[in-house]
C-alpha positions as CSV (number, residue, x, y, z in Angstrom):
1,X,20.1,26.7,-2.5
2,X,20.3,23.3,-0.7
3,X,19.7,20.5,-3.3
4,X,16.6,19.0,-2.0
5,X,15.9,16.2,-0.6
6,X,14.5,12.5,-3.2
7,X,11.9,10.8,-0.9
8,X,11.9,7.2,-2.2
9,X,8.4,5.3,-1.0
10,X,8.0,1.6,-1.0
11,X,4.4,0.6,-1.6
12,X,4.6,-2.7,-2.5
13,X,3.4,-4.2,0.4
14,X,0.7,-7.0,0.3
15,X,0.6,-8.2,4.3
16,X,-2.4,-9.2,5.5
17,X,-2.3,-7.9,9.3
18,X,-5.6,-6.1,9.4
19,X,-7.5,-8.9,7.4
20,X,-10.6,-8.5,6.2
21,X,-10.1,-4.8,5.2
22,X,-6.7,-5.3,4.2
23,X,-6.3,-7.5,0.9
24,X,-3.7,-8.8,-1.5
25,X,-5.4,-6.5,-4.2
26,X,-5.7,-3.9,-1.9
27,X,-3.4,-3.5,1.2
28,X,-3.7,-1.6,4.0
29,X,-0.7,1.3,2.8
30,X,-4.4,2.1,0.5
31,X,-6.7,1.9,3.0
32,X,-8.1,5.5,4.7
33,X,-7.8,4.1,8.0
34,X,-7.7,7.4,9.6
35,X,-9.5,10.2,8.2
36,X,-10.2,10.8,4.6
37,X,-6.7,9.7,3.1
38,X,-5.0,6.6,3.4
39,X,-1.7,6.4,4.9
40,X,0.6,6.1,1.5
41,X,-1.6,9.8,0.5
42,X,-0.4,10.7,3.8
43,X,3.0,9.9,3.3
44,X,2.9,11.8,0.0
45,X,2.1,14.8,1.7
46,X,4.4,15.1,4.2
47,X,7.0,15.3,1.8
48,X,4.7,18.1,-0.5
49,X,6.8,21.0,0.3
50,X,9.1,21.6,-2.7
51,X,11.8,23.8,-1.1
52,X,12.5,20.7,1.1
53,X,11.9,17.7,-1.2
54,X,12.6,16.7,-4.8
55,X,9.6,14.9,-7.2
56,X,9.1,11.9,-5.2
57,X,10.3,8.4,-6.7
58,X,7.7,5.2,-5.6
59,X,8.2,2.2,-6.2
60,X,5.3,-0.6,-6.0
61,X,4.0,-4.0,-7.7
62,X,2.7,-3.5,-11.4
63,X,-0.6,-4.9,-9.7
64,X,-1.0,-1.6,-7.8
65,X,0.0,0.4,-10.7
66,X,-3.7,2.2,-11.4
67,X,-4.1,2.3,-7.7
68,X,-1.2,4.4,-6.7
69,X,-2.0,6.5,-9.5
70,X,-5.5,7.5,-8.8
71,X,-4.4,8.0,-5.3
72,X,-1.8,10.7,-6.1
73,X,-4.5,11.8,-8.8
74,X,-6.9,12.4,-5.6
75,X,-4.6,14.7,-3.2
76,X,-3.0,16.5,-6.5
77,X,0.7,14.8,-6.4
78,X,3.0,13.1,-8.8
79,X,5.9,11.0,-8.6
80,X,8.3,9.1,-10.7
81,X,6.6,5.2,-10.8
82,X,8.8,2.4,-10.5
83,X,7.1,-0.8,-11.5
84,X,8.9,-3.9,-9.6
85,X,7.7,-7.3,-11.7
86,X,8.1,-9.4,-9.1
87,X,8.3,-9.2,-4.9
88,X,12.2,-9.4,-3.5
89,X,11.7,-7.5,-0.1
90,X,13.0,-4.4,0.8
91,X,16.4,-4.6,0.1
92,X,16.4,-4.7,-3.6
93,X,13.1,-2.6,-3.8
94,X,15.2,0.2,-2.1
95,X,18.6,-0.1,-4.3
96,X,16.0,0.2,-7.5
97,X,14.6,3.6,-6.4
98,X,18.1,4.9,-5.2
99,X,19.8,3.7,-8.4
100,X,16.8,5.7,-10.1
101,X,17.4,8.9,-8.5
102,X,21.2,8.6,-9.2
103,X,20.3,8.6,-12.7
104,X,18.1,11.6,-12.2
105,X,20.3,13.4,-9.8
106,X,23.9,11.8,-9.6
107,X,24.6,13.5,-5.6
108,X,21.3,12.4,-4.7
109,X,20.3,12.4,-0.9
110,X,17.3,9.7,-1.0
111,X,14.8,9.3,1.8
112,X,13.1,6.1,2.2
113,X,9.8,5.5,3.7
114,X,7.5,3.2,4.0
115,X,3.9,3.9,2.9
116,X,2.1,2.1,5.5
117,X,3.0,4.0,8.6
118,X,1.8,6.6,10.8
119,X,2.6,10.0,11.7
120,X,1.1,12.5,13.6
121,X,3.2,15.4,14.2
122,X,4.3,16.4,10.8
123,X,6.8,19.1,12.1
124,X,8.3,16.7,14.3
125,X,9.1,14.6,11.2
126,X,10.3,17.4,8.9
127,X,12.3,19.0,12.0
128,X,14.1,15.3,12.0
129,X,14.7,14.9,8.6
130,X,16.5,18.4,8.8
131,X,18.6,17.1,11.4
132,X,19.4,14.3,9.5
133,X,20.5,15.7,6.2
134,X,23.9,16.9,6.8
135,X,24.7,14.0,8.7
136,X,23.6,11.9,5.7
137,X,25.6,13.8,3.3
138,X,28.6,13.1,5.0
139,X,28.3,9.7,4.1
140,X,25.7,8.1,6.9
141,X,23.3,6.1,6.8
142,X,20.6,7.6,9.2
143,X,18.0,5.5,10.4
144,X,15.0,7.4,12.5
145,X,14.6,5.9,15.9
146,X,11.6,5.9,17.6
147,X,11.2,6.9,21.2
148,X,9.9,4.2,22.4
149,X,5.8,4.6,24.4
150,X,6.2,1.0,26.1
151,X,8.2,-1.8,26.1
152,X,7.3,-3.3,22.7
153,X,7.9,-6.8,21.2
154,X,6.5,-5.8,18.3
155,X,9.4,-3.7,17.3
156,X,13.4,-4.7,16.8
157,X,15.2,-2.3,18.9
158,X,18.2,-0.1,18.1
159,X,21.4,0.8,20.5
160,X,22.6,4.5,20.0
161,X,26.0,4.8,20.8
162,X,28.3,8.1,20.5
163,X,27.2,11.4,19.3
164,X,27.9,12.5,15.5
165,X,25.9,15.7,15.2
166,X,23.7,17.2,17.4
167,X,20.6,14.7,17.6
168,X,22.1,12.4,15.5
169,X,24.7,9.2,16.8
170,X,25.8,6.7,15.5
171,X,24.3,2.8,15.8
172,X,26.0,0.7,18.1
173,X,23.9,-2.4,17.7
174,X,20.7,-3.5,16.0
175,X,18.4,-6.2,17.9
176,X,15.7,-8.3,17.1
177,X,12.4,-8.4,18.6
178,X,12.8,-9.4,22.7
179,X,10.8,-10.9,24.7
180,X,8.8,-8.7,27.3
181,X,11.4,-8.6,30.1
182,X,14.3,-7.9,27.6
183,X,11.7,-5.3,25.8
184,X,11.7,-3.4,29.3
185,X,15.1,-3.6,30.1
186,X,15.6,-1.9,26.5
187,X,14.0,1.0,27.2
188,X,14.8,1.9,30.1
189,X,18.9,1.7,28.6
190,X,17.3,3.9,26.0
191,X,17.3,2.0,23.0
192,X,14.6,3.1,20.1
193,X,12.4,1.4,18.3
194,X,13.5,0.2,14.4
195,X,11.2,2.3,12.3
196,X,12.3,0.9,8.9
197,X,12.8,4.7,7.4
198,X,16.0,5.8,6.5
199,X,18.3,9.0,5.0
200,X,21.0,8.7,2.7
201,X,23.7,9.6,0.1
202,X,22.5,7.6,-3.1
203,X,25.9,6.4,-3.7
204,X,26.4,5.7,0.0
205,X,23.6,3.1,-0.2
206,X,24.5,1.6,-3.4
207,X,28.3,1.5,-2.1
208,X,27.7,-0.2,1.3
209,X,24.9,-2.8,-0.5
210,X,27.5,-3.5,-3.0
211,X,30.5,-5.0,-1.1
212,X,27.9,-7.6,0.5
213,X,25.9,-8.4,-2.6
214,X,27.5,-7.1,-5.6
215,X,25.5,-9.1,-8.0
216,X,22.3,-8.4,-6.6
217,X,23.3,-4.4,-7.1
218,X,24.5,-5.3,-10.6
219,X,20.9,-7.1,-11.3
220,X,18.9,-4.1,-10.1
221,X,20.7,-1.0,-11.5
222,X,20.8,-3.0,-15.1
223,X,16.8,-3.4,-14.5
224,X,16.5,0.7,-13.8
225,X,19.2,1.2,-17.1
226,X,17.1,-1.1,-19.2
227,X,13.4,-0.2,-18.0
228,X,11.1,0.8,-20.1
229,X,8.1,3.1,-20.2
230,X,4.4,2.5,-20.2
231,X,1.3,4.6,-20.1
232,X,3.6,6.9,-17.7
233,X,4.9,4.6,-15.3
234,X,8.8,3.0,-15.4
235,X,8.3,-0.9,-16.2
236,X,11.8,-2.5,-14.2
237,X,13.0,-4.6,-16.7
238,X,12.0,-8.4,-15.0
239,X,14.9,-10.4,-16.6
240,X,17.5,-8.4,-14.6
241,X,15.3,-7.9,-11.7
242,X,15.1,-11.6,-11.2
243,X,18.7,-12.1,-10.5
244,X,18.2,-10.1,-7.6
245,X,18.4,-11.6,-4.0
246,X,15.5,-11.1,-1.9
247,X,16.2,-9.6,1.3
248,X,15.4,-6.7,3.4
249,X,17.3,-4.0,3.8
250,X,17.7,-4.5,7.3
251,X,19.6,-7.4,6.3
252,X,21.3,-6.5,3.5
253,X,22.5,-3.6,4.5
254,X,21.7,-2.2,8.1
255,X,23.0,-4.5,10.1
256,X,26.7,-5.1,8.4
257,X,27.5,-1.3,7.8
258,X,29.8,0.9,9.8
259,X,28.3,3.7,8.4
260,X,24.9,3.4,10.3
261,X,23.6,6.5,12.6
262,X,20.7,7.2,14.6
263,X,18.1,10.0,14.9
264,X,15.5,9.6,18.0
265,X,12.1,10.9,16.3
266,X,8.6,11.4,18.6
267,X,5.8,12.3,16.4
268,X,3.1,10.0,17.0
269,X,4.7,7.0,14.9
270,X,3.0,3.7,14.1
271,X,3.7,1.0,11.6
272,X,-0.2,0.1,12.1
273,X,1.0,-3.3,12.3
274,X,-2.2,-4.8,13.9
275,X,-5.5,-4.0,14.9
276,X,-4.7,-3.4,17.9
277,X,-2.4,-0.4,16.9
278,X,-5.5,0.9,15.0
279,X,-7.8,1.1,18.2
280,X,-4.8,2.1,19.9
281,X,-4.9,5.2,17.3
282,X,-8.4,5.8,17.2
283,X,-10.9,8.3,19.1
284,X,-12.7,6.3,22.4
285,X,-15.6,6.6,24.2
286,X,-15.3,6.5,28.4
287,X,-14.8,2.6,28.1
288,X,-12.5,2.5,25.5
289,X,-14.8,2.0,22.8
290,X,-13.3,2.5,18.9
291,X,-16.0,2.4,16.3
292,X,-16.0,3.3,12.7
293,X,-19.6,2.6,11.4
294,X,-22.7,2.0,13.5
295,X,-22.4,0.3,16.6
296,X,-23.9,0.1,19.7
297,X,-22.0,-0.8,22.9
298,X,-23.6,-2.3,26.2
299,X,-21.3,-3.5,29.3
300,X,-18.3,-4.0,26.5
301,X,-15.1,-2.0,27.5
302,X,-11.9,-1.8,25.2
303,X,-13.5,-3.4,21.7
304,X,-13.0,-2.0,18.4
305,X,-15.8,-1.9,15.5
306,X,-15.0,-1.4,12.0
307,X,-18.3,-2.0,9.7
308,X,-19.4,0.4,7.5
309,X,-22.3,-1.5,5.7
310,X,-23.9,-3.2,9.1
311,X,-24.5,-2.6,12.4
312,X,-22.8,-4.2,15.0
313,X,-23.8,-4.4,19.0
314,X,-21.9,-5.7,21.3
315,X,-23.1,-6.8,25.2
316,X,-20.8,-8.3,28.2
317,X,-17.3,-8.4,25.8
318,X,-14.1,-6.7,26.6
319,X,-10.8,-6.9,24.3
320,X,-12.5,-7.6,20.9
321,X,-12.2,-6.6,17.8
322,X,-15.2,-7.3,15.6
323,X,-14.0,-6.1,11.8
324,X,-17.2,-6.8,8.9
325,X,-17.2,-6.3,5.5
326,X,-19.6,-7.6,2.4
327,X,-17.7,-10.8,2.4
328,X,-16.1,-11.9,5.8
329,X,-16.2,-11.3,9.4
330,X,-13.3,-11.0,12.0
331,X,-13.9,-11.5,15.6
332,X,-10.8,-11.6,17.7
333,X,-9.0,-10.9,20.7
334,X,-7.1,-7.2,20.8
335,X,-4.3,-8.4,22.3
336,X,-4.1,-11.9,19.6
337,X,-1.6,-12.6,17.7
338,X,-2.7,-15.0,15.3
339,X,-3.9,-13.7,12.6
340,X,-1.3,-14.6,10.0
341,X,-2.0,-17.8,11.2
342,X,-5.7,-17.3,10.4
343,X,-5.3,-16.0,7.2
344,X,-3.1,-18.8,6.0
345,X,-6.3,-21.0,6.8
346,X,-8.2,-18.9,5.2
347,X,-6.2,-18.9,2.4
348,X,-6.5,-22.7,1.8
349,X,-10.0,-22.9,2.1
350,X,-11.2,-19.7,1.0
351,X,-8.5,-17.8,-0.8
352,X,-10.6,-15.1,-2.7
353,X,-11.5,-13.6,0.7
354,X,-7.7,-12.9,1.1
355,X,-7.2,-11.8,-2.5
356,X,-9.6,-8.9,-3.2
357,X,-13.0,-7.6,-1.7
358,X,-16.5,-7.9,-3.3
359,X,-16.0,-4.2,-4.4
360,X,-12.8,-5.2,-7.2
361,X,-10.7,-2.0,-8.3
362,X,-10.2,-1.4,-12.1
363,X,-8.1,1.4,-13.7
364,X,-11.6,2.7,-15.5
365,X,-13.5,2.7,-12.3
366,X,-14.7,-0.6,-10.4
367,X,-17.5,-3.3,-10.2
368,X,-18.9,-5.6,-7.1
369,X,-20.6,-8.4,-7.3
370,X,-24.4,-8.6,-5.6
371,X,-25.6,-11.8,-6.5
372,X,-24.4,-14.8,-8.0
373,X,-26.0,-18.7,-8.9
374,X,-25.4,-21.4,-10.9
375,X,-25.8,-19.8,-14.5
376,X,-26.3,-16.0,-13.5
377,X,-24.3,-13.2,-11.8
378,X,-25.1,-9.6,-11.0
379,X,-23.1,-7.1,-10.7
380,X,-22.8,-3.2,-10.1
381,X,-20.5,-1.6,-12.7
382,X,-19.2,2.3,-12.0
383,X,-16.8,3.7,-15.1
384,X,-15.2,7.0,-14.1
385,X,-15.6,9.9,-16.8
386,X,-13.2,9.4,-19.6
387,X,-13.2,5.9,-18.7
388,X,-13.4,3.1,-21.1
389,X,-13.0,-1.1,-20.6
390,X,-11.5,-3.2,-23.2
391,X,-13.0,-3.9,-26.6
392,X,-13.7,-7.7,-25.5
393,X,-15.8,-11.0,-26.1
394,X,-16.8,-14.0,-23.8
395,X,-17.2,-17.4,-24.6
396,X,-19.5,-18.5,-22.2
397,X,-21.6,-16.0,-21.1
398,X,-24.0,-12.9,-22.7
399,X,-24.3,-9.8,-20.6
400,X,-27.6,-6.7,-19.9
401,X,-26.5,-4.0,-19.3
402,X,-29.7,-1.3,-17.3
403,X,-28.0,2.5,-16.9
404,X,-28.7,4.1,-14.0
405,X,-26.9,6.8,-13.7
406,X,-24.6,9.0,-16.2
407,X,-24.8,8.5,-20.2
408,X,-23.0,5.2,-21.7
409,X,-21.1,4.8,-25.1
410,X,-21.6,0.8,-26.2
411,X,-20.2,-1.1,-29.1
412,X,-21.5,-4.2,-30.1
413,X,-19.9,-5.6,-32.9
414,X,-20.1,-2.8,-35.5
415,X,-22.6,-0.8,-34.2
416,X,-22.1,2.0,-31.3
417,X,-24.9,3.3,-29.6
418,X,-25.6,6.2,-26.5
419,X,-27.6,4.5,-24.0
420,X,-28.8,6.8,-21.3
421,X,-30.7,6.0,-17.7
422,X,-33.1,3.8,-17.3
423,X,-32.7,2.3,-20.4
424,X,-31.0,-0.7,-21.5
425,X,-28.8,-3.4,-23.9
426,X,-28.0,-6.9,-24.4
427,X,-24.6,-8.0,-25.3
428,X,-25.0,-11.8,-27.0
429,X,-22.4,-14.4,-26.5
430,X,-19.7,-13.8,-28.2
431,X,-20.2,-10.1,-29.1
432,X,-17.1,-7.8,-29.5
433,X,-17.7,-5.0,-27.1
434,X,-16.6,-2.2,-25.5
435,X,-18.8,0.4,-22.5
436,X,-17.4,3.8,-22.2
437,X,-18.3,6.3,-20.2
438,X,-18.1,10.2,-22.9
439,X,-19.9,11.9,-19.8
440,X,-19.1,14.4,-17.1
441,X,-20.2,12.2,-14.1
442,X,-19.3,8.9,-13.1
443,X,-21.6,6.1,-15.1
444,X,-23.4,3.6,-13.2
445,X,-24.9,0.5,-14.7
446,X,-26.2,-2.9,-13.6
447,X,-24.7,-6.1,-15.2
448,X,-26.9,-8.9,-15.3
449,X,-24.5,-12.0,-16.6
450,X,-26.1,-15.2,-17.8
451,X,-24.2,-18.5,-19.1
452,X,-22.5,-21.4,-18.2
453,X,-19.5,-20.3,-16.7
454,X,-19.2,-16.5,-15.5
455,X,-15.5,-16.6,-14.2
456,X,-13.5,-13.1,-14.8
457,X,-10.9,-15.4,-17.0
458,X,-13.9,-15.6,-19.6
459,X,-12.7,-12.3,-21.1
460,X,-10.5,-12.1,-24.9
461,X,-9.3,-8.4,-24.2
462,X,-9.5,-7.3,-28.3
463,X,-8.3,-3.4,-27.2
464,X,-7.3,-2.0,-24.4
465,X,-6.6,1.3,-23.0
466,X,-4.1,0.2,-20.0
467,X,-2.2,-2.7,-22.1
468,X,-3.7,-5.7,-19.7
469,X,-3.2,-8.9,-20.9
């Protein structure tokens, strides 16, 4: 039987492209754009089918540790979890999980994809990476082309050159992003589009990376031999990751190698890269209308609407894109390219509206703030069944807490109590304690904080299940 094939996902991602719904503390690779799973649940189950691939490695930021798993935990799937302590691009990112999966399988054939893309025709995809494999095992590195729709300059463009293996050629020059007349030019020469996914012999990878950046390989496989292992996921060990050279792997790798091929792929690809490409990828109406949420269109042609909690009409508008959540508001052109350059304000003057939503993520469940003053803050606090917080005190602040929904486990101090819906307890500054949820349903609860200073940074974790600091 065919040894199958090590997909290797990269879902460390924090961009900011499709600001307000994408955050640093939750990026868009987590984001059900399309449908009821987000595209990295997507990815994971395109590369399901066991006969074809081998337990998936991921590798991601330790902030997006609890996320990734409670996303496999939603569509059934596991992987091994790589932990990368700090941000170094894709370059060493990718050596981390390959040098991984030559530990676990030393003729490893890895595939690495991105978690934030698009693809609509699953067999299209699986037929490619078929066509790909025994090219890769020869010793290729095979990078998956896409056919280009339009003359992008969104996209840096590959030049196929001769013919390896059926579908498959070799690469006979890498290009940046053009300008629109060079963009044309490129595809009608038939050039592809750089999709950032790629098929390879782990060694092959590790091999070519090593006679640019020797040290940089050196730095990451010592951070995969010396990583340790926590609450199921595989901590990269941060000294040795340091020492690493941040790069992609475009650059690192890509564009020096002679060993580089090419397979054209058409199945309905996108790097969702804007907003733009999400209306472009979303059901219309006759006038080109994209909505997700209520809204109500009048003489307005070409717009996309994303706002679940509001209603949103527009009248006499064409090109927009009008994005709301709880906490911000984006109205821009489709066609604009300036949003980085937005969020960089933003980011100066308002950074927590880049950083996380008014819904926060926790690995027991979430909370979202729905008031707030001087001395006082409410908040709206779900714990998943099973799930407990820390056993903590504050300095600064004394907490009620109203049940209404599910059955609650509280500590204060010595004393543990059950306190079930519609009925209540006070927690008094400086209180050790500790809310659990022993039930079968998620637990619901109002928080009503009072004090004189209600920061998250006013909590002395005692305990705690996920080892937060």
């Amino acid at each position: 039987m065919t040894q199958p094939i090590v997909p290797l996902i990269m879902c460390g991602g924090a961009g900011t492209r499709l600001w307000p719904l994408s955050r640093e503390g939750w990026p868009k690779q987590f984001i059900a754009l399309f449908g009821e799973h987000s595209t990295f649940q997507d990815t994971m189950l395109r590369v399901a089918d066991r006969a074809r691939f081998a337990r998936p490695v991921i590798v991601t930021n330790a902030a997006y540790r609890f996320i990734v798993r409670e996303q496999l935990d939603e569509i059934g799937a596991d992987a091994d979890i790589l932990l990368e302590p700090m941000r170094k691009d894709s370059g060493p990112a990718i050596a981390a999980g390959t040098a991984f999966a030559v530990a676990r399988e030393a003729d490893a054939v890895v595939l690495a994809l991105a978690a934030d893309h698009v693809v609509r025709d699953r067999d299209a995809f699986t037929a490619a990476c078929a066509a790909a494999l025994p090219v890769a095992r020869d010793g290729h590195i095979v990078t998956f082309g896409i056919a280009p729709t339009q003359a992008s300059t969104a996209y840096g463009y590959i030049r196929p050159g001769k013919a390896i293996a059926g579908a498959v050629r070799k690469v006979a020059q890498f290009v940046e992003k053009p300008d629109e007349a060079i963009a044309a030019r490129y595809v009608a020469d038939g050039y592809f589009w750089n999709s950032g996914n790629f098929m390879f012999r782990a060694e092959t990878l590790l091999e070519e990376y090593r006679s640019v950046d020797a040290d940089s390989v050196a730095a990451v496989t010592a951070a995969v031999e010396t990583a340790g292992r926590d609450l199921g996921f595989v901590t990269l060990d941060p000294e040795a990751f340091a020492r690493a050279k941040p790069i992609s792997i475009d650059y690192a790798v890509m564009e020096t190698t002679a060993r580089a091929a090419v397979i054209a792929l058409s199945c309905g690809w996108s790097d969702v890269g804007s907003w733009r490409a999400v209306w472009e990828l979303s059901p219309k109406d006759a006038d080109g209308n994209a909505a997700r949420g209520t809204a109500v269109f009048d003489d307005a042609r070409d717009c996309n609407v994303i706002a679940d909690d509001a209603v949103v009409a527009l009248e006499g508008v064409d090109d927009l894109v009008v994005v709301a959540t709880g906490d911000a508001v984006l109205v821009a052109r489709q066609q604009n390219g300036g949003l980085k350059r937005l969020v960089a304000k933003l980011k100066a003057v308002v950074p927590r509206v880049t950083e996380s939503h008014l819904k926060v993520h926790r690995p027991w469940g979430s909370y979202q703030s729905l008031d707030a003053g001087d001395r006082h803050q409410v908040k709206r606090i779900v714990v998943k069944p099973g799930g407990r917080l820390s056993l903590q005190k504050h300095h600064h602040r004394s907490e009620h807490w109203i049940v209404v929904r599910g059955t609650a486990a509280v500590t204060v101090d010595e004393t543990v109590r059950t306190v079930h819906e519609n009925e209540s307890v006070y927690i008094p500054i400086g209180a050790t304690h500790r809310l659990e949820n022993p039930g079968k349903i998620p637990l619901e609860l109002i928080e009503v904080q009072t004090g004189s200073y209600l920061g998250e940074d006013d909590i002395v974790r005692i305990e705690d299940d996920y080892r937060r600091p």
